[in-house]
C-alpha positions in Angstrom: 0.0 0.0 0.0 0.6 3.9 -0.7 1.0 3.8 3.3 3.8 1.7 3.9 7.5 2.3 3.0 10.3 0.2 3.3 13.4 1.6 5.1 17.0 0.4 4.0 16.8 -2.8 6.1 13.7 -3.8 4.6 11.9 -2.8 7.8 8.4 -1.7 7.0 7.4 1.8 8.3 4.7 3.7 8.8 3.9 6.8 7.0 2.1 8.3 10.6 4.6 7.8 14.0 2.5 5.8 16.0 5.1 5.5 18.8 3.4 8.4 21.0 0.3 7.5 20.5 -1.1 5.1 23.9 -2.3 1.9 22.6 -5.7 1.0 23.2 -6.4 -2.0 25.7 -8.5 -4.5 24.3 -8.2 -7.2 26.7 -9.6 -6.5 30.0 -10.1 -9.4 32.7 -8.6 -12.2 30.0 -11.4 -11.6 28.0 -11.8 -10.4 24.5 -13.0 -7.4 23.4 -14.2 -7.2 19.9 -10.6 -9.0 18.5 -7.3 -10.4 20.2 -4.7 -8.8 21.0 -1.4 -9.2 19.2 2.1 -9.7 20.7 2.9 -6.2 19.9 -0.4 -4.6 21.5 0.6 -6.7 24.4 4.1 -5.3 24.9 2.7 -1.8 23.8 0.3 -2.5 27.1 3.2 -3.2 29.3 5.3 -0.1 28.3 2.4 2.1 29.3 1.3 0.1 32.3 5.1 0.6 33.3 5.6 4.0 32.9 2.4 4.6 34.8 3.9 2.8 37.6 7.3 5.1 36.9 5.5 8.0 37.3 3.5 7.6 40.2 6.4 6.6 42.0 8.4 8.9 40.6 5.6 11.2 42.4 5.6 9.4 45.8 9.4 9.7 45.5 8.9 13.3 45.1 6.5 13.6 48.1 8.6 11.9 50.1 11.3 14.9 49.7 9.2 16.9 49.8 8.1 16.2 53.5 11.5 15.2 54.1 12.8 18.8 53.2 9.7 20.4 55.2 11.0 18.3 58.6 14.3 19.6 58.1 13.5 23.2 57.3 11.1 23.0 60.5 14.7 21.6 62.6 16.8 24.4 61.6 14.5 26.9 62.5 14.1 25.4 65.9 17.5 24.7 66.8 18.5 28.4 65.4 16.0 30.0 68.0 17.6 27.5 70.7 20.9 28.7 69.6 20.4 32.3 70.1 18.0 31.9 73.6 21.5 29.8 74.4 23.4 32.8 73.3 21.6 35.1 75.1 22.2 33.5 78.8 25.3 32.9 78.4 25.8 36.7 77.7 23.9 37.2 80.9 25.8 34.6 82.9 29.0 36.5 81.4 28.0 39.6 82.1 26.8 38.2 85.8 30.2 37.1 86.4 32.1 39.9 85.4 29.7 42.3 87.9 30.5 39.6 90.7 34.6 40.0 90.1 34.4 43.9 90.1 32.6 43.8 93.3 34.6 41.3 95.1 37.7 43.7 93.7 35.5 46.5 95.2 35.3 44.8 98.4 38.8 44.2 99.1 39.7 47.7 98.3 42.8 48.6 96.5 45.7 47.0 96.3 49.4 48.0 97.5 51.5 48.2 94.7 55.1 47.4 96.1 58.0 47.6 94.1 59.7 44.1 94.2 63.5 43.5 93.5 63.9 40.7 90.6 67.0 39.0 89.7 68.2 40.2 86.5 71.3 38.0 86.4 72.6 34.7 86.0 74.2 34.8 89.5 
């Protein structure tokens, strides 16, 4: 026919691609539907049933990273609020500290300086 042409290999083609086009299931249950389903149509069936299965996992995959990113995101923000209430006391415990060391200086009142004699030589 007008249709069909013959590639170098003396492989008939198609004048239409019919490659992206879903094949239609005939078969449902094991029983026929109208006629039978070749070997082709069959694998054509499982190619599509397959990449269904791809892309809904593909999606569920997808989800999962989602949700897996969200937790994470949801972490970090927690652990940087604990780090800066953790930042803030221990500037108060510093600053706490230092107020307790002037006053106990205070306390003991100043110091005498006395000039002490050091040995300068190797004698």
């Amino acid at each position: 026919s007008p249709a069909n042409h013959f590639s170098s290999d003396g492989i008939g083609k198609s004048s239409a691609d019919t490659s992206s086009v879903s094949p239609v299931p005939y078969v449902l249950n094991g029983s026929s539907r109208g006629r039978k389903c070749s070997a082709v149509e069959k694998v054509a069936e499982r190619r599509q049933r397959r990449m269904i299965k791809n892309r809904e996992s593909a999606a569920r995959s997808r989800a999962r990273k989602q949700a897996y990113t969200t937790e994470l995101e949801a972490k970090l923000a927690k652990l940087k609020e604990e780090n800066e209430e953790l930042r803030k006391k221990h500037a108060e415990l510093m600053e706490m500290q230092k107020n307790q060391v002037m006053e106990m200086n205070m306390q003991q009142g100043p110091k005498k300086q006395c000039l002490r004699r050091t040995r300068t030589g190797p004698w």
